[in-house]
C-alpha positions in Angstrom: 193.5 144.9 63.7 192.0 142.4 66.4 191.0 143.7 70.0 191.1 141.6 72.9 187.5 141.3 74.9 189.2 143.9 77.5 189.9 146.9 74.8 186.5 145.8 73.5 184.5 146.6 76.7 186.5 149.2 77.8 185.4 151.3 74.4 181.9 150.2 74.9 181.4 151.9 78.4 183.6 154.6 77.2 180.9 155.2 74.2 177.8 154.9 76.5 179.7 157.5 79.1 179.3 159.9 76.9 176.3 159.2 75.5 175.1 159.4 79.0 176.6 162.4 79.9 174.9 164.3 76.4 172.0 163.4 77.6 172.3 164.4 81.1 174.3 168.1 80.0 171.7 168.4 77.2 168.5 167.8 79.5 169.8 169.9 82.4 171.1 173.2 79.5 166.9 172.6 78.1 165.5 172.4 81.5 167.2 176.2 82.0 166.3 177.9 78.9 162.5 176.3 77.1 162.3 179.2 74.5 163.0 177.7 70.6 165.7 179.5 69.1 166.0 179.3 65.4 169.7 180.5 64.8 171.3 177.5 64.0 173.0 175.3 60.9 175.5 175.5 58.6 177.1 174.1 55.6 176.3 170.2 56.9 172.7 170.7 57.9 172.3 172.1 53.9 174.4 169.1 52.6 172.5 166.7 54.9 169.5 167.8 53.3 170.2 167.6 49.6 171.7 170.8 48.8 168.8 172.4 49.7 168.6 175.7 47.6 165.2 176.5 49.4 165.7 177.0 53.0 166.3 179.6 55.1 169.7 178.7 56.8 172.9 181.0 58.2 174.8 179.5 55.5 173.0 181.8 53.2 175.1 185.0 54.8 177.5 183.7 52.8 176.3 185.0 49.4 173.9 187.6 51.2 175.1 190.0 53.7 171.6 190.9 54.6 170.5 187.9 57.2 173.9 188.6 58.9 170.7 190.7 61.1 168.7 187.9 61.0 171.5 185.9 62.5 172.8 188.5 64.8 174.6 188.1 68.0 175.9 185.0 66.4 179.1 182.5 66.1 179.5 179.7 63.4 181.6 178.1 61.2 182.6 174.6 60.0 185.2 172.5 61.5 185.0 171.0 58.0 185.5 167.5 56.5 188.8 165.4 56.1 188.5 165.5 52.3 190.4 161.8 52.7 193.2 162.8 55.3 192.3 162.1 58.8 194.9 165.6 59.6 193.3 167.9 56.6 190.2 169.8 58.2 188.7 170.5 54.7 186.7 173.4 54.3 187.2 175.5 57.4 186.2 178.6 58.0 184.9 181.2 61.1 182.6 184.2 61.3 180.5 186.5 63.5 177.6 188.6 63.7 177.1 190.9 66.2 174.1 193.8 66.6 176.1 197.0 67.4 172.5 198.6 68.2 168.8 198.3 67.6 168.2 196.7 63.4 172.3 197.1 63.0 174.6 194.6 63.0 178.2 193.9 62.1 179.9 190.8 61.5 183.1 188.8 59.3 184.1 186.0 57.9 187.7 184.7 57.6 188.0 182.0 55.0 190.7 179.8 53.4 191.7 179.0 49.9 189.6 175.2 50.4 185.9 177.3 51.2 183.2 175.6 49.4 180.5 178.0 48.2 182.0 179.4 44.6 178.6 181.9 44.8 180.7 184.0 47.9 182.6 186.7 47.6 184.7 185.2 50.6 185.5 182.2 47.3 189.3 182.9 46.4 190.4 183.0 42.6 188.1 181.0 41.3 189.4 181.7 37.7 192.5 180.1 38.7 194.4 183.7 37.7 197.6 182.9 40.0 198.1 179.6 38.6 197.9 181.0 34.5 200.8 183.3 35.7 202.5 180.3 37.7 202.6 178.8 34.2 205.9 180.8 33.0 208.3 178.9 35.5 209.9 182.0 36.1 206.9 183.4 38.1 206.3 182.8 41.6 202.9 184.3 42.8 202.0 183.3 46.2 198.1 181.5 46.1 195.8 183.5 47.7 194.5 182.2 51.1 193.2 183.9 54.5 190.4 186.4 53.1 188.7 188.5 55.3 185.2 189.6 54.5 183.6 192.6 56.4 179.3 192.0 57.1 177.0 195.2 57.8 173.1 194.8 57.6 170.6 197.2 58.6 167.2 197.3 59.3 164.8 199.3 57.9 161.3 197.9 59.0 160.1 195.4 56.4 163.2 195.3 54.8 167.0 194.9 55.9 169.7 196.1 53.5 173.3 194.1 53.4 177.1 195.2 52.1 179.5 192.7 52.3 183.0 193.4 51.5 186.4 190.9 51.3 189.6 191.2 50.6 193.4 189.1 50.2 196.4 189.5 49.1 200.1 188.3 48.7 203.7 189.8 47.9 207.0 187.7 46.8 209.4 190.2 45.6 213.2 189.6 45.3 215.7 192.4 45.4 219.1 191.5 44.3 222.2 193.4 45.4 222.4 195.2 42.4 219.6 196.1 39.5 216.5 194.9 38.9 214.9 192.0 40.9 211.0 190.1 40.3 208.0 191.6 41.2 204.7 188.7 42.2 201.7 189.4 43.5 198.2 188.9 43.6 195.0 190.3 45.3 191.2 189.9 45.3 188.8 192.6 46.2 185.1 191.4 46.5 181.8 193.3 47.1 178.0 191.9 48.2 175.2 194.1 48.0 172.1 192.2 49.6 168.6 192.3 51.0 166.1 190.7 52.4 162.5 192.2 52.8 158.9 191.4 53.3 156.4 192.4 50.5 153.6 191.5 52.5 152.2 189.4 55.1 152.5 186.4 52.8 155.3 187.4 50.3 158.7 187.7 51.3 162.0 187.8 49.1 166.0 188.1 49.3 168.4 189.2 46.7 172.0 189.9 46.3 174.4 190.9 43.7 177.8 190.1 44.3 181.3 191.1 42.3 185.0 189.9 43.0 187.9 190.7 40.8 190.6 188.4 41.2 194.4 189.1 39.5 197.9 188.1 39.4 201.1 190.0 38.0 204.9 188.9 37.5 207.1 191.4 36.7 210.2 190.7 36.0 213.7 192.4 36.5 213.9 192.7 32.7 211.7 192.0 30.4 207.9 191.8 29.6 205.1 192.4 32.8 202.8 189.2 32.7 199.6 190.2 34.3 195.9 187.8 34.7 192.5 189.0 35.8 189.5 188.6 36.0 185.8 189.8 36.6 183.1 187.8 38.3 179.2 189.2 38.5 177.0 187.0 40.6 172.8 187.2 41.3 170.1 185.5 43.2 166.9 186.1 44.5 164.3 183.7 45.9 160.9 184.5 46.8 159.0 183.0 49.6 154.4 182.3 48.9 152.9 181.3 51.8 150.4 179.2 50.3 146.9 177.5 52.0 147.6 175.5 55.4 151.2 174.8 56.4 153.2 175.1 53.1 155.2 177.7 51.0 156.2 177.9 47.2 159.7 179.2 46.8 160.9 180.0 43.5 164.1 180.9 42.8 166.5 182.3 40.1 170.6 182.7 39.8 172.6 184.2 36.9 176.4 184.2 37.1 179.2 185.6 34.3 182.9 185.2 34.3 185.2 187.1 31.8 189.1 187.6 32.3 192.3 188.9 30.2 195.9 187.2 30.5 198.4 190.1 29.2 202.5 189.9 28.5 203.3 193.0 27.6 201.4 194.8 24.9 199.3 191.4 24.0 196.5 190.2 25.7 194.2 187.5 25.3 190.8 186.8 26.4 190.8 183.9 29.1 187.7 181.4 28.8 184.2 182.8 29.6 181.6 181.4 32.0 178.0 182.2 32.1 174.9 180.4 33.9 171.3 180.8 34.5 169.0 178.8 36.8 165.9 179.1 38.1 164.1 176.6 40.4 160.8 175.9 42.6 160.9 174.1 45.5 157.9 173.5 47.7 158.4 173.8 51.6 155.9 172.3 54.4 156.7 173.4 57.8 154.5 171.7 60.6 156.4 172.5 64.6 159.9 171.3 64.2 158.9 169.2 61.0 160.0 170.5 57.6 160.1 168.8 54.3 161.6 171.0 51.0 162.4 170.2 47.9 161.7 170.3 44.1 162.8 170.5 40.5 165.4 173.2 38.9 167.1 174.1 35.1 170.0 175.1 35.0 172.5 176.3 32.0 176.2 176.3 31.6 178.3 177.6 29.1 182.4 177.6 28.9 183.5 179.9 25.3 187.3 180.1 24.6 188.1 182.7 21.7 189.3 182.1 18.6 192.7 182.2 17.4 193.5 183.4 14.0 194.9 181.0 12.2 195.0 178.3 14.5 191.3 177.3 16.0 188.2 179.0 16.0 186.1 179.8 18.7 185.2 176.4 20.8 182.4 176.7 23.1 180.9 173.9 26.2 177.7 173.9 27.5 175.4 171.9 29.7 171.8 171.8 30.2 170.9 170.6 33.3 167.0 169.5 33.9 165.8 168.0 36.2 168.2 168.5 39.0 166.4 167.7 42.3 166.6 168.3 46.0 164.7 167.1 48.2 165.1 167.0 51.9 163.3 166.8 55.5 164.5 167.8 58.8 162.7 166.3 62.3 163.5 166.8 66.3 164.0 163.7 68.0 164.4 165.3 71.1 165.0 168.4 72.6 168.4 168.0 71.9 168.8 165.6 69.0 168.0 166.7 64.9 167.5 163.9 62.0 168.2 165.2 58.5 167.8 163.2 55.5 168.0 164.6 51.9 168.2 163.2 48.3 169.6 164.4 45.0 169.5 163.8 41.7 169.7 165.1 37.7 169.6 164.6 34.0 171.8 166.6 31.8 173.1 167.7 28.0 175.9 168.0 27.3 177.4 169.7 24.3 181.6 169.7 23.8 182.8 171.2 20.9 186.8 170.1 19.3 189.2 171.7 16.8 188.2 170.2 13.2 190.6 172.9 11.4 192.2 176.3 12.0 187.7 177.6 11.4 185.4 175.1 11.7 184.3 172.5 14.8 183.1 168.8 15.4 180.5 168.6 18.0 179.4 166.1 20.5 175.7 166.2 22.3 175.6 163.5 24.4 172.8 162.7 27.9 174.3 162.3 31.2 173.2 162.0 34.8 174.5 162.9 37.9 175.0 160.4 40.2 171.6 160.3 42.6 172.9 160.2 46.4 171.4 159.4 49.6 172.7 161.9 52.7 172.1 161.6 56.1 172.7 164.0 58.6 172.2 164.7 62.9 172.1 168.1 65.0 173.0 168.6 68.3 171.7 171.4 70.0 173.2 172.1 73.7 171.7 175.1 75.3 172.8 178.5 72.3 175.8 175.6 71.1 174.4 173.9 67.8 176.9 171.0 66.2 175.3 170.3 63.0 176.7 166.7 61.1 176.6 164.9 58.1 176.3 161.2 58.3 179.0 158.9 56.6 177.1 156.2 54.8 179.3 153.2 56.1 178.4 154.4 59.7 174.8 152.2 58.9 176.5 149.3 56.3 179.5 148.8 59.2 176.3 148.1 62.0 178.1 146.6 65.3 181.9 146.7 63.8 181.8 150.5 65.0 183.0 149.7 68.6 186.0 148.2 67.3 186.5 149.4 63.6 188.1 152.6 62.6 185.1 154.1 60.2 184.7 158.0 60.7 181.1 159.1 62.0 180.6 162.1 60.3 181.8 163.4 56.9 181.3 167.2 57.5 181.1 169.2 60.4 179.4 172.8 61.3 179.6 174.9 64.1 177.6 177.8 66.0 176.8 179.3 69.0 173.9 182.0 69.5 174.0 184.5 72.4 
């Protein structure tokens, strides 16, 4: 769409109005407060910086209750991404932590069915159990959304102790005016036990083990109960080596398992198993407000659906992932302004198995790679407020057509406010 020279001008001074008046709101919040404070981030500065697995960060409360006391007295959340529909605020979510009294804090998070991080309890049915009951038409269980997780840490000197604990639910029941109507329903209760400690003055760790427990039931007027569920066990731990001068080693180490049963009546099968195991190191330098992280991890997948007598044996997936990289730096501009950049990249193997006859397999091993990509990302710190972006790429191809074009800015958004 064309703009006359009017429109054009008229978005220009509207663009350096505000860029003026950032910079005049920013500089006179700074001129107030001059003490650094660290509680800040989010989903976006993370993605901004390749994933970074190796950082300390708030979005870490998410899978470890613990630094909800290292980020106490704290608001965040993301205001999300548009996932391709400039209405759709992908990937929303808010929380709190707020110290009650000296080393304890309380806090929550209230998520939707779209949150990102599948290592949360606050991660809703991530075996899919509502939609394997959905599957008989007859079934109508209501998706699980809106799950409320409940944050406590406590301090107890050199090491704070975290319990995290979630929990959604739906009803669609149908009582006809005379005998038996449908029963549907579905829940998921989730539980984080976390902590985060110092070992010594130049070893420091955090690890969490988490559980959620997903199901679904239909149960009909008459006939069979149809019920799915599932058991999730989640660990990681990361250590932190300050090593000579300005830099850190931080290893780190996940494990995950998924089992689940789908049951009509008296028969049940086994639904497909997942298990994974990674371990990474990443190496950190921190110099003032510079920091550069980033380094190499493994990482192994497995998918194993059971046999069935007569008709396949048992197929099993797996991929081994090595080297997956993440590398990432973060700089101040200004008082007021962040640059992020990040980079990521991997190698994999992939092994697929296929039904050759009722017991035996064909296999495939083939080498893959995940796409490398290039992420950009800014931070804007007013005052405690913190709005923390990532960059869309065309922003730098589209160069001057941004006064008049329509590209989007950012891709993701995050939120907080520390008081």
């Amino acid at each position: 769409m064309k703009i006359s020279k009017v429109q054009f001008l008229s978005r220009g001074l509207a663009i350096l109005s505000l860029i003026s008046f950032v910079v005049i709101f920013s500089s006179s919040l700074f001129a107030q407060d001059g003490v650094k404070d660290n509680r800040y981030g989010g989903y976006a500065r993370l993605y901004s910086m390749g994933d970074n697995p190796y950082i300390v960060d708030p979005d870490n409360i998410k899978y470890n209750s613990a630094y909800s006391s290292v980020y106490s007295n704290f608001f965040w959340g993301d205001i999300g991404g548009n996932n391709g529909n400039p209405e759709d605020g992908f990937g929303q979510f808010v929380g709190f932590n707020y110290q009650v009294s000296k080393g304890f804090t309380l806090g929550a998070l209230l998520t939707r069915n779209d949150f990102l991080s599948s290592s949360s309890i606050a991660y809703l049915d991530p075996n899919n159990v509502v939609g394997i009951v959905n599957s008989n038409p007859a079934a109508d269980v209501v998706p699980l959304n809106n799950n409320l997780t409940l944050l406590g840490s406590y301090n107890l000197g050199d090491f704070t102790v975290g319990l995290g604990v979630s929990y959604a639910s739906t009803t669609n029941d149908f009582k006809p005016a005379t005998g038996n109507g449908d029963k549907n329903s579905a829940s998921q209760f989730g539980l984080n036990l976390a902590t985060v400690g110092k070992i010594s003055s130049s070893f420091s760790i955090d690890a969490a083990f988490s559980l959620s427990m997903p199901s679904a039931t239909y149960t009909p007027g008459t006939g069979d109960k149809e019920e799915a569920s599932a058991t999730n066990l989640m660990f990681n731990a990361r250590g932190f080596f300050k090593l000579g001068g300005k830099f850190s080693l931080v290893p780190s180490v996940m494990f995950y398992n998924s089992t689940g049963t789908y049951k009509v009546g008296s028969n049940s099968t086994d639904l497909p198993s997942f298990t994974g195991l990674g371990v990474g190191a990443g190496l950190v330098y921190q110099n003032g407000s510079l920091l550069i992280s980033g380094g190499p991890a493994f990482m192994y997948e497995s998918q194993t659906i059971s046999s069935i007598s007569g008709v396949s044996p048992e197929l099993s997936d797996s991929r081994i992932v090595f080297p997956a990289w993440n590398l990432g730096a973060e700089w101040q501009f200004t008082e007021w302004l962040v640059g992020r950049a990040g980079y990521v990249a991997s190698t994999f193997s992939l092994t697929n198995q296929t039904i050759a006859s009722p017991t035996t397999v064909n296999e495939n091993t083939r080498t893959g790679f995940g796409q490398g990509d290039v992420r950009l990302g800014v931070g804007f710190r007013f005052g405690g407020f913190t709005l923390d972006a990532t960059v869309n790429d065309d922003v730098l191809r589209q160069g001057f057509n941004l006064i008049g074009g329509g590209v989007r800015s950012f891709a993701y958004l995050s939120g907080s406010f520390a008081f």
